[in-house]
C-alpha positions as CSV (number, residue, x, y, z in Angstrom):
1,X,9.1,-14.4,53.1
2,X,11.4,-13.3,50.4
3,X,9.7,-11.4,47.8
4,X,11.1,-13.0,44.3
5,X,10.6,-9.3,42.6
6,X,13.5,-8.5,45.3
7,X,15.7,-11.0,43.6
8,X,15.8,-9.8,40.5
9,X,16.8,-6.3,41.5
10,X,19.7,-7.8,43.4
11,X,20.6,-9.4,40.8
12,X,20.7,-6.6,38.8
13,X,22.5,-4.8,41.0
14,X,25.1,-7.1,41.5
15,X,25.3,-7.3,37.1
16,X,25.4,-3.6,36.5
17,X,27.7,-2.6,40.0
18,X,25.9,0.8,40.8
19,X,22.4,1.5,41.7
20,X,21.9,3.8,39.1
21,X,22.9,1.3,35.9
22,X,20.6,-1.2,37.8
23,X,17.5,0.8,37.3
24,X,18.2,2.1,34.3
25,X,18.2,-1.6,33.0
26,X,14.9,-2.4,34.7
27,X,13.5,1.1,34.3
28,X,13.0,1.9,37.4
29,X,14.3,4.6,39.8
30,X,17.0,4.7,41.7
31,X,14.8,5.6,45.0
32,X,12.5,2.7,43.4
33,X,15.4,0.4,43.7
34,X,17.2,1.7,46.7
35,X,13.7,1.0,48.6
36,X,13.4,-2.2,47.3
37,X,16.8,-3.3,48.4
38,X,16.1,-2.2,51.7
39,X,13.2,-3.9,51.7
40,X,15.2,-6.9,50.6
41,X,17.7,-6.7,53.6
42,X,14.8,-6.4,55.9
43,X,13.3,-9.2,54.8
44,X,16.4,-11.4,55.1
45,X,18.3,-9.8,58.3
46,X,21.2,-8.9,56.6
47,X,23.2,-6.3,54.9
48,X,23.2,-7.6,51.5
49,X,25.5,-4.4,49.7
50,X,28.4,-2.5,50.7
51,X,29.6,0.2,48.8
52,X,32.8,0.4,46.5
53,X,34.4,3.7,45.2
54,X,31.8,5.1,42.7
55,X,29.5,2.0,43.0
56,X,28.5,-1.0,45.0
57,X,29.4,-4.3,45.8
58,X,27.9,-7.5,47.6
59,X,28.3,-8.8,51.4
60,X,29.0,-11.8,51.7
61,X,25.2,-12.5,52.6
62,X,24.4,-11.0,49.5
63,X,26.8,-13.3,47.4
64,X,24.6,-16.4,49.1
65,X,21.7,-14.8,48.7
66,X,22.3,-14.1,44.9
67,X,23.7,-17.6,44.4
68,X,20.2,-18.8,45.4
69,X,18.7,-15.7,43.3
70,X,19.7,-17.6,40.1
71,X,18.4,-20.6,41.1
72,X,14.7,-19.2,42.1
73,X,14.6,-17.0,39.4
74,X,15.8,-20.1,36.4
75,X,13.0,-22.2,38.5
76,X,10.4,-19.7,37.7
77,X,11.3,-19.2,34.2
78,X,10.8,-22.7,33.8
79,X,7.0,-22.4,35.6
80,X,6.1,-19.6,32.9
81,X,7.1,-21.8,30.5
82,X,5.7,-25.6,31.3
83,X,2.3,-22.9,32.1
84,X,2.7,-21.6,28.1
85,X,3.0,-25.0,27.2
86,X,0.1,-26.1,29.2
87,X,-1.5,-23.5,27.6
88,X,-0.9,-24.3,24.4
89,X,0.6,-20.6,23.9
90,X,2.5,-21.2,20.8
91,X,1.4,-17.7,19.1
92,X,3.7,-14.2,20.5
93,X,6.7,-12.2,20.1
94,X,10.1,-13.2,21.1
95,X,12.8,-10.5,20.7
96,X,16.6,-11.6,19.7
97,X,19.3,-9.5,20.0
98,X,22.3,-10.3,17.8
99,X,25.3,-9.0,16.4
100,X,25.1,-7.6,12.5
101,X,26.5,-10.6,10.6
102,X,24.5,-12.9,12.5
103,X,21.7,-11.4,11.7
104,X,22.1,-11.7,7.9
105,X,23.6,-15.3,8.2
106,X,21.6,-16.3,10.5
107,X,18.8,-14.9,12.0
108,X,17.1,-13.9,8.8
109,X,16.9,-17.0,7.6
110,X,14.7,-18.0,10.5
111,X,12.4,-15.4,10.2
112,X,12.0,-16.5,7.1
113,X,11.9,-20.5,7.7
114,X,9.3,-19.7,10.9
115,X,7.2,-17.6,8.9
116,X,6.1,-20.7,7.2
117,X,6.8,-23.8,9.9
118,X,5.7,-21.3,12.7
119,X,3.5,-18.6,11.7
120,X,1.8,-17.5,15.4
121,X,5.8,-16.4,16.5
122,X,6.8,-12.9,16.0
123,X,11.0,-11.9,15.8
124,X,11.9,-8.5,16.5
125,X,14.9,-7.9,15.8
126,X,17.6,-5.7,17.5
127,X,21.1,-5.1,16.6
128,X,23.6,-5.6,19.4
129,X,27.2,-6.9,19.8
130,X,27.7,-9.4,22.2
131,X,29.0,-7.3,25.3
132,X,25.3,-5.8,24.7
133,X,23.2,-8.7,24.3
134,X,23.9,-10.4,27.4
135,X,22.8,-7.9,29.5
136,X,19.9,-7.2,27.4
137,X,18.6,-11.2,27.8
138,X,19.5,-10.5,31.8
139,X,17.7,-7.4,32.4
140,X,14.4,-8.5,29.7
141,X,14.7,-6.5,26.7
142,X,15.4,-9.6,24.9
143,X,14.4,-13.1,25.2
144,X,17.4,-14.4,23.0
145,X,21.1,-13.0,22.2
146,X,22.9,-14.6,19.6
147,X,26.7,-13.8,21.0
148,X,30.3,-14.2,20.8
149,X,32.7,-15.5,23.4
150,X,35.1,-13.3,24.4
151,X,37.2,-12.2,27.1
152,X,35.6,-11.1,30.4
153,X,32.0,-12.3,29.2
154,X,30.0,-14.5,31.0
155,X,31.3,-18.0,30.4
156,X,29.4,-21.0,29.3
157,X,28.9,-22.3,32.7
158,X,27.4,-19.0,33.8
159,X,24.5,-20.1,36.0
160,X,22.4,-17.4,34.5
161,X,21.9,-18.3,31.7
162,X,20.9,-21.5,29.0
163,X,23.3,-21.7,26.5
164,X,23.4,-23.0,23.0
165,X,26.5,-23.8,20.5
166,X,25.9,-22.9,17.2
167,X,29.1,-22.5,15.3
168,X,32.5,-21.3,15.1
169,X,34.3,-19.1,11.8
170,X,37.4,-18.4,11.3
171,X,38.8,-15.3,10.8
172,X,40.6,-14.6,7.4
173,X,42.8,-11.9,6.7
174,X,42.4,-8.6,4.9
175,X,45.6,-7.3,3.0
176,X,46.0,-4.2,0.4
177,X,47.1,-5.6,-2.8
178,X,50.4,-3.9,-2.6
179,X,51.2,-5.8,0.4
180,X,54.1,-8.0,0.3
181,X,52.1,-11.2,1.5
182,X,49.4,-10.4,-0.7
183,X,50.3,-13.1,-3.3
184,X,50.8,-15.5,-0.8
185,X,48.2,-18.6,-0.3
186,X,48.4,-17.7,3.3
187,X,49.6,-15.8,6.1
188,X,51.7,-16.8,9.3
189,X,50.3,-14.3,11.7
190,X,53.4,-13.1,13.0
191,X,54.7,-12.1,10.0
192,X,51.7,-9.2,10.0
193,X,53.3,-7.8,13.8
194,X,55.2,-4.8,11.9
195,X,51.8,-3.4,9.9
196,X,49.3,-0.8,10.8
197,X,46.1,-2.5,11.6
198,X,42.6,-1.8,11.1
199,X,39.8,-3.2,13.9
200,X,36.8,-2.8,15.7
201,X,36.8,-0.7,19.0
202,X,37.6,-2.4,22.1
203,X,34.5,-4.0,23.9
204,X,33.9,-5.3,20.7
205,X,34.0,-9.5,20.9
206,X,35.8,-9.1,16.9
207,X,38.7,-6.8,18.5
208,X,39.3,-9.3,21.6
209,X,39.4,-12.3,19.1
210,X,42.0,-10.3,17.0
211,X,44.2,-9.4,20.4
212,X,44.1,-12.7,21.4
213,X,45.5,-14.3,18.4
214,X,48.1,-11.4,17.6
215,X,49.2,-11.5,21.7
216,X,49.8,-15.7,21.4
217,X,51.5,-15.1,18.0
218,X,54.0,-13.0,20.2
219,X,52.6,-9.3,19.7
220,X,50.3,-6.4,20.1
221,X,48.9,-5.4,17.1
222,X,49.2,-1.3,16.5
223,X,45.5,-0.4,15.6
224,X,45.4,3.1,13.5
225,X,41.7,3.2,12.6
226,X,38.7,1.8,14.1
227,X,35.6,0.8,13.1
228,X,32.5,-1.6,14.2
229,X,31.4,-1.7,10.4
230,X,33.2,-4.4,8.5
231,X,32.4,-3.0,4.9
232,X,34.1,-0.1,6.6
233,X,37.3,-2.0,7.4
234,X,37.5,-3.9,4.6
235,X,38.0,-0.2,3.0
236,X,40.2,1.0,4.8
237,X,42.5,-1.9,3.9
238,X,41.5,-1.1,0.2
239,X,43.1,1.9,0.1
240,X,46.4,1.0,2.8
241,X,45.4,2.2,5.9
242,X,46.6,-1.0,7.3
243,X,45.5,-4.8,7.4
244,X,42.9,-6.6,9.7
245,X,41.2,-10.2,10.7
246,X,37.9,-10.2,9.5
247,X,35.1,-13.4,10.0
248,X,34.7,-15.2,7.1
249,X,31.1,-15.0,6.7
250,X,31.5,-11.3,7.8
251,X,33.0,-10.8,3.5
252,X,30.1,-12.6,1.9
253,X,29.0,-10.0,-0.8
254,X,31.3,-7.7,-0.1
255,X,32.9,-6.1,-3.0
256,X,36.5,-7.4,-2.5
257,X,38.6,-6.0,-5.5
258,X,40.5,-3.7,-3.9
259,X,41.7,-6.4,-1.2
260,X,43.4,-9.3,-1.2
261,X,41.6,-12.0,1.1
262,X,44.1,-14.9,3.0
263,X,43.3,-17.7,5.3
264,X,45.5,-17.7,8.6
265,X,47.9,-19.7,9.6
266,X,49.5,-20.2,13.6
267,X,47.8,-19.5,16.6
268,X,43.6,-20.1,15.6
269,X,41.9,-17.1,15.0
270,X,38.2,-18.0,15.5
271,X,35.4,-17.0,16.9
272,X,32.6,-18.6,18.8
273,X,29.0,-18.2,18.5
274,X,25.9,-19.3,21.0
275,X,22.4,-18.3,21.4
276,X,21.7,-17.3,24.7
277,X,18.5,-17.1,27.3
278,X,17.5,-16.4,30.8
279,X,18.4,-20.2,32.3
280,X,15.0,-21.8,32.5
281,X,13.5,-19.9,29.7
282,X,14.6,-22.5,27.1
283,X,11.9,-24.8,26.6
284,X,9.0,-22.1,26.8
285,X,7.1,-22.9,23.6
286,X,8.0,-19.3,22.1
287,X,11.5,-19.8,22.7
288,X,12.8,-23.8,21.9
289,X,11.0,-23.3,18.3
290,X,13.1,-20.2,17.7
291,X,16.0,-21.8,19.5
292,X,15.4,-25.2,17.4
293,X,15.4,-23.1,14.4
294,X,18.8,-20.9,14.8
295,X,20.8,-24.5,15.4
296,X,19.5,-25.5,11.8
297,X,20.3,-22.5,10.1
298,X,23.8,-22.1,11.6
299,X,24.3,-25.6,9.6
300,X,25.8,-24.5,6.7
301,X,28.3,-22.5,9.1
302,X,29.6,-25.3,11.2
303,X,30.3,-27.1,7.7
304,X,32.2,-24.1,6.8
């Protein structure tokens, strides 16, 4: 019999590549691991790893295996949550893990909306961009990620996990007011390929969004300064280090005299957002309230 325990190491494994990164994600040791794997292939008969340079990859017994791993694992997600429900467990702490400006948009708002509809549920809060989120949900320090697409990320068939649309921004850009298309009602894309630019450090979902656009308006954009901190690219542009594409909801309250702030035109320069859970997890009676909740408050987004 396959010990489901077993499982979610493998699948751990098979996220994070090496040994090590998997137990660090489930804090455990890497002996802990290593022994449990073993265990693992005993069990089934089979080699389930190989290694890979620096790291590790699956067999092709393992890949079956973990295909069925996602299933087992969603199916008993979903038995902890019709057993909540049977329980009547509406009252406990469900941690989200979302990016900075969703968590001012969004997310505080339903803290605030559940602290009256749904007093017996907890938030806790933690800051992470989307590359980080994901992995978080995977590996249980989070119940929730609010996310953004971007290249390389788990897509939204990803058997993993339960995902929700919640609303899509565009990005606007961010000129100096000496700029010569800073009088302009808008800016063709292209016409921004000769500038310095000013973005977020790659791994980033904002500086793949950026790259994507700039690449299918026909070039690379020549970053000078990074930063993760909007307020701190916004300026940076205030004083001519360069221009950038910043989300819209990203320069509410932002003090924006030294800039000058222009919608886009050419290739769409948008970005994405979902909430995200362990597949199976979504109608546990901590999570769908909190999930129910972060589709309302993203209303005012989607209508722009």
């Amino acid at each position: 019999m396959i010990d489901p325990r077993r499982l979610r190491i493998l699948r751990a494994v098979a996220d994070h590549r090496t040994v090590t990164a998997a137990a660090a994600a489930l804090y455990l040791t890497p002996s802990a691991v290593s022994q449990q794997l073993a265990a693992l292939e005993q069990e089934t008969g089979h080699a389930l790893l190989t290694r890979s340079g620096r790291g590790v990859r699956l067999t092709a017994a393992g890949e079956i295996l973990l295909g069925h791993a996602h299933e087992v694992l969603a199916q008993l997600e979903r038995a902890e949550a019709e057993l909540a429900a049977y329980a009547g467990g509406a009252s406990g702490e469900v941690t989200v893990a979302a990016f900075a400006t969703g968590i001012a948009e969004v997310l505080a708002p339903v803290i605030a909306r559940l602290g009256v509809d749904r007093p017996g549920i907890r938030l806790r809060v933690r800051d992470a961009e989307g590359d980080q989120s994901l992995p978080m949900v995977l590996d249980g320090e989070a119940d929730v990620a609010l996310a953004v697409e971007y290249r390389g990320g788990p897509g939204m068939d990803d058997v993993r996990f339960s995902v929700l649309p919640l609303y899509a921004e565009p990005f606007d850009a961010v000129l100096p007011p000496g700029h010569v298309l800073a009088d302009e009602p808008s800016v063709e894309l292209a016409e921004l390929a000769d500038a310095d630019w000013v973005g977020q450090y790659p791994g980033n979902p904002c500086h793949d969004v950026t790259l994507l656009a700039c690449e299918s308006a026909g070039f690379a954009p020549r970053f000078v300064h990074s930063s993760d901190d909007f307020r701190a690219v916004v300026a940076l542009v205030g004083v001519g280090a360069g221009v950038a594409l910043v989300p819209r909801s990203a320069l509410r309250g932002m003090d924006l005299k030294e800039v000058r702030i222009r919608p886009v035109t050419g290739p769409s320069v948008t970005r994405r957002v979902f909430a995200a859970t362990r597949r199976g997890a979504e109608s546990h009676p901590l999570l769908a309230p909190v999930l129910e909740a972060l589709v309302r408050e993203s209303g005012h987004l989607r209508r722009g």
